[in-house]
N, C-alpha and C positions, 0 to 999 in steps of 0.2 A: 504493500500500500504506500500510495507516494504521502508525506509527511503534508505537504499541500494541500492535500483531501481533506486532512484531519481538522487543519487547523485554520482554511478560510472560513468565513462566513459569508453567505449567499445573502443578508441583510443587515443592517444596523437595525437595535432593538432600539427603540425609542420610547422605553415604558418606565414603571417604576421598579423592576427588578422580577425575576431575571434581568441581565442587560446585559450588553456586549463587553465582553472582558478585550483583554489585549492578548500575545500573541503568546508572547511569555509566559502569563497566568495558563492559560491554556496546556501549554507543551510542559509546565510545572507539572502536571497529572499522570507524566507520560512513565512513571514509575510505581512499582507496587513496594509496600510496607507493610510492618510489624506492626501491630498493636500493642506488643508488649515489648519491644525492644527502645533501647534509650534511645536511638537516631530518632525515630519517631516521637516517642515522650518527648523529647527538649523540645521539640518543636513546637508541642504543645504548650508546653510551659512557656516556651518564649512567644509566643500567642497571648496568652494570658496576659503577661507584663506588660509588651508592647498594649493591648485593649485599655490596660489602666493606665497606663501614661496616656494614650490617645484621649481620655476621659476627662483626666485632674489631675492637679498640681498633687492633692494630698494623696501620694501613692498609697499610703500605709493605712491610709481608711478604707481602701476597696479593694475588693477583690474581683475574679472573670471565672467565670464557668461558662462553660459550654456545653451546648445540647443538641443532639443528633435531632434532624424533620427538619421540616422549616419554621419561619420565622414563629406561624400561628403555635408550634410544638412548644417554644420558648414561652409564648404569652402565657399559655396554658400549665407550664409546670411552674412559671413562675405565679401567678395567680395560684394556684394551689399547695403550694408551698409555701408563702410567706403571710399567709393570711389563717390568723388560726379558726379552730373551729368557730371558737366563741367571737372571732372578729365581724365585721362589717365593714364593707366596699362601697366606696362612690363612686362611680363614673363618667365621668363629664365626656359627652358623645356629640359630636357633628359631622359623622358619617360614617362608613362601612366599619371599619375598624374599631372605632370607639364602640359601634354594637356588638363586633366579634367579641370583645373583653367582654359586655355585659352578658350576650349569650352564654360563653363559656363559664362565667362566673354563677351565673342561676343553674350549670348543667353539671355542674364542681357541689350543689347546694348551698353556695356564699349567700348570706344574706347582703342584698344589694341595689342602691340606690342609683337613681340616672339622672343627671342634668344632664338634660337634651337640648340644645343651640339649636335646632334645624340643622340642615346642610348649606350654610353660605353664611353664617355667621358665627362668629369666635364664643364660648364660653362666655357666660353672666357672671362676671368676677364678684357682684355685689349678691348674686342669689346663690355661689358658693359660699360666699362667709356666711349669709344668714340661713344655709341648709348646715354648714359646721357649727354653729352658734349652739342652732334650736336641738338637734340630734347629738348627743354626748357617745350613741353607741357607735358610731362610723369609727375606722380606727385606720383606715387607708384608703387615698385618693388616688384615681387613676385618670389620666389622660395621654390621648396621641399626640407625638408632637407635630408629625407632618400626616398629613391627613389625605392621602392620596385619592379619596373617594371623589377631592375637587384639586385638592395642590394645596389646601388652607395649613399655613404654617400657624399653630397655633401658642398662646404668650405664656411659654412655660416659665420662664422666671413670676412673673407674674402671681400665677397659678401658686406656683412653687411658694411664695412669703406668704400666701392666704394658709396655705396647708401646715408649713412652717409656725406660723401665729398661734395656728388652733393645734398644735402638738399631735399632729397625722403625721403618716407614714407615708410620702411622699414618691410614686411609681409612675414612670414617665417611659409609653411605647416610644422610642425612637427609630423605627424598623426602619423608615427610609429618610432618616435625618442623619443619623450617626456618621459621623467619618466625613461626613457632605454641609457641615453649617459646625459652627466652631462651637464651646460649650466646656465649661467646667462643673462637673455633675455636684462637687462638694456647694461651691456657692450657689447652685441653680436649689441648694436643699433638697437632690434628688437620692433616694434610700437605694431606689431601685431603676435600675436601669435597662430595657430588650433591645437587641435590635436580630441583625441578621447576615448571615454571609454574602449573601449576592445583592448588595445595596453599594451604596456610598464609597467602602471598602473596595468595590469593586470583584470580588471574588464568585464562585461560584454554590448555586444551591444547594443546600444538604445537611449544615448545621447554623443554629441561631446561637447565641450568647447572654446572657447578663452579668453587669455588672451590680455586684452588690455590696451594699456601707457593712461589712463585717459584726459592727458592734451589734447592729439590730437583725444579721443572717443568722447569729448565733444563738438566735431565740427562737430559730423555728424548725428544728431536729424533730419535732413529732407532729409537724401539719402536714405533711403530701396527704394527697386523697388517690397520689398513683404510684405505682411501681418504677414505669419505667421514665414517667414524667417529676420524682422524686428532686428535684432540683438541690436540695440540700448535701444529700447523699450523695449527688453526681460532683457537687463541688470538696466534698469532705473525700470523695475517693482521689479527685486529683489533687489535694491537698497533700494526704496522706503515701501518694504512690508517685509522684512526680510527674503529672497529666497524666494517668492514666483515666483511662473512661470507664464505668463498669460494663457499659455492654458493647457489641460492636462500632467504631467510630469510621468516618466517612473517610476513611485515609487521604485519600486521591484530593479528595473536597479542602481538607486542614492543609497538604502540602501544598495548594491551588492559594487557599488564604493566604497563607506565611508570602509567599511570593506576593500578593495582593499589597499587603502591607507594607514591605518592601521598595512597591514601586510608589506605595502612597508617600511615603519617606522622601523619596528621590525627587516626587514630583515636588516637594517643598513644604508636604505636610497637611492640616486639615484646612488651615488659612487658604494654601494656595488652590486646593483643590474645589474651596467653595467660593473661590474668585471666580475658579474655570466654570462653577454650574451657573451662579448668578450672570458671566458674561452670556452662555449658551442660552440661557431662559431671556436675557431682553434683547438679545439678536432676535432667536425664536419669535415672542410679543410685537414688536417693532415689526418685523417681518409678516408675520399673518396678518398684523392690524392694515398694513398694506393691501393685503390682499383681502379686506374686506372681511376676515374671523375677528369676530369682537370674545374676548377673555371672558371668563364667569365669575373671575373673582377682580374686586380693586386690588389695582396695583400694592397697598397696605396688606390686605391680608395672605399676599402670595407668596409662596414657597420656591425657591431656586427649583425647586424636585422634581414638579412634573405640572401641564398646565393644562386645564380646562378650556374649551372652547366651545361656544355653540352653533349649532345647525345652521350652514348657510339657512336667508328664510329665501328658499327657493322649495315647493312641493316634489321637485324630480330629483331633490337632492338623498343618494342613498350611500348611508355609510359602509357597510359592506362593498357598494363598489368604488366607493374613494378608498377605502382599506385596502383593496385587491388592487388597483392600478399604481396608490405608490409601494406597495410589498414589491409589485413584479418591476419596479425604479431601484429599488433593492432600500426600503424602508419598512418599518413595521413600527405602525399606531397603537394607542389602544383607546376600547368604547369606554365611554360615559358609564358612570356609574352613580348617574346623581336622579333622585328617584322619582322626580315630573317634570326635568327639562332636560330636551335634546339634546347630548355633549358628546364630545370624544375629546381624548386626555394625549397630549405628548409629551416621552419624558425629556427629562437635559441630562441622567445619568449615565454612568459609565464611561467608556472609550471614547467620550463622544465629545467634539469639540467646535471652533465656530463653523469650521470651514463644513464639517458635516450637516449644524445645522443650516449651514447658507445652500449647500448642495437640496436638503429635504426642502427649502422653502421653494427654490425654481422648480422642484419636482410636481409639489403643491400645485403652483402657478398652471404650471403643463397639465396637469390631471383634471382641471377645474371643470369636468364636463358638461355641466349643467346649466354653462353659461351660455350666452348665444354667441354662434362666431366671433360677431361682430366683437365683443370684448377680450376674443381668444388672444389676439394680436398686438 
């Protein structure tokens, strides 16, 4: 097999994860490993360390575990392991994800609270204090930080001092923020922290992470409600064994990250890498606005990460076959996921830089079928 085969890609992913890694990451996979040999461990471990520097200045309060699935596999062991029985969950929801936590937390038997925003509006920072005020039982706040149901980057420092104030336990999804918008978890007052391998980091699918404040992980050795979703136990084995995982880990996936890392390093870090997504997204903006796609969110509540836009208002206009003409340009979009208006979403992550989004917008332009000639030209 020519190595060429293996490692082009027939499209740029323009979503919010999976997403196009580089060439490198890729041909990193290109060997098998030990699970229980030290080449592999350290790698682990240095995994780990590198996560918490990437996170905060104060190394020595956080720790990194990791967890085989994806991202939703993280949300889930971590929801279930650090909330004990007798606790109580808020979660502050303005789209897919903020419900995934709630679903999983009522299907976990959390008892659980929801401040609900709609889908196009930030968290009620004054009906979070006065839902922590009035309810003494709540013991942990959850929120997304990038919310890719629309692209809404939502104001976790913010969040963070209300939660902070009222002496909550403070859990912040960063699935596709992490590594992609800068942040130190100790001053944001964040306990807990998810995200995921094939986001920001740039890596591929297969295992998620969290970062956890130590002092308050160590309090919850008897909450899992799962086995293999045990979060505690997964962090206390690589503790105790030098990364070791308890059950099979995604080998090919960690040596895929480690390289991911690496190049995040090289590229100048998380500052410079969330220079490259904010350039990518107001090229992108700037660009469609040209061509007639109006955003769904104010420029204030937008996320570098991925961006909403709505339906030309033309009736022949069909997403599906705008989808299929720029895949076979060699792009791939992704639909709306916003739940009574029209959208499809593009991301700025990944491999992905200006000249690609300048390539996807002439593509755009070309594809525009539904116009009349007359404005083809």
């Amino acid at each position: 097999m020519n190595l060429n085969d293996v490692t082009n890609n027939p499209y740029l992913l323009l979503t919010p994860g999976p997403l196009t890694t580089t060439e490198t990451v890729k041909l990193a996979m290109m060997k098998d490993w030990c699970t229980w040999d030290d080449d592999y461990n350290n790698i682990v471990q240095d995994i780990r360390q590198k996560l918490v520097r990437l996170a905060t200045n104060s190394v020595d309060k956080y720790s990194a575990v990791l967890m085989q699935g994806s991202g939703s596999f993280s949300v889930e062991s971590l929801i279930g392991t650090t909330i004990p029985k007798t606790g109580k969950l808020l979660v502050l929801t303005n789209g897919v994800y903020g419900n995934r936590i709630v679903k999983t937390a009522n299907i976990l038997g959390i008892d659980t609270v929801v401040l609900d925003s709609g889908e196009v509006a930030q968290p009620d920072l004054d009906k979070l204090s006065m839902i922590l005020d009035l309810d003494k039982e709540i013991t942990h706040v959850a929120v997304v930080h990038c919310e890719t149901t629309t692209g809404m980057l939502n104001p976790i420092e913010k969040v963070g001092e209300i939660v902070k104030k009222h002496n909550r336990i403070y859990i912040v999804d960063a699935m596709s923020s992490f590594g992609g918008i800068e942040m130190d978890i100790d001053t944001l007052g964040i306990d807990y922290l998810i995200s995921s391998a094939n986001k920001c980091i740039e890596g591929v699918p297969g295992f998620g992470f969290a970062l956890v404040n130590v002092e308050e992980f160590e309090k919850c050795s008897a909450n899992a409600r799962s086995l293999s979703l045990d979060l505690y136990d997964q962090w206390k084995t690589m503790e105790e064994h030098n990364g070791k995982w308890r059950f099979t880990s995604p080998t090919h996936v960690v040596r895929a990250f480690s390289q991911a890392l690496k190049e995040l390093e090289e590229e100048g870090g998380v500052s410079k890498r969330a220079a490259r997504y904010r350039n990518n997204q107001k090229t992108l903006v700037e660009g469609m606005k040209k061509l007639n796609f109006k955003p769904l969110l104010p420029e204030e509540l937008q996320s570098p990460i991925i961006t909403s836009f709505y339906y030309p208002e033309d009736p022949s206009f069909s997403f599906v076959e705008f989808y299929n003409k720029l895949k076979a340009k060699g792009f791939v979009i992704y639909p709306g996921k916003v739940t009574n208006l029209n959208t499809f979403r593009i991301g700025n992550i990944g491999d992905v830089h200006q000249k690609d989004i300048e390539s996807l917008l002439a593509a755009i332009e070309e594809s525009r079928y539904w116009l009349k000639p007359a404005f083809k030209n």
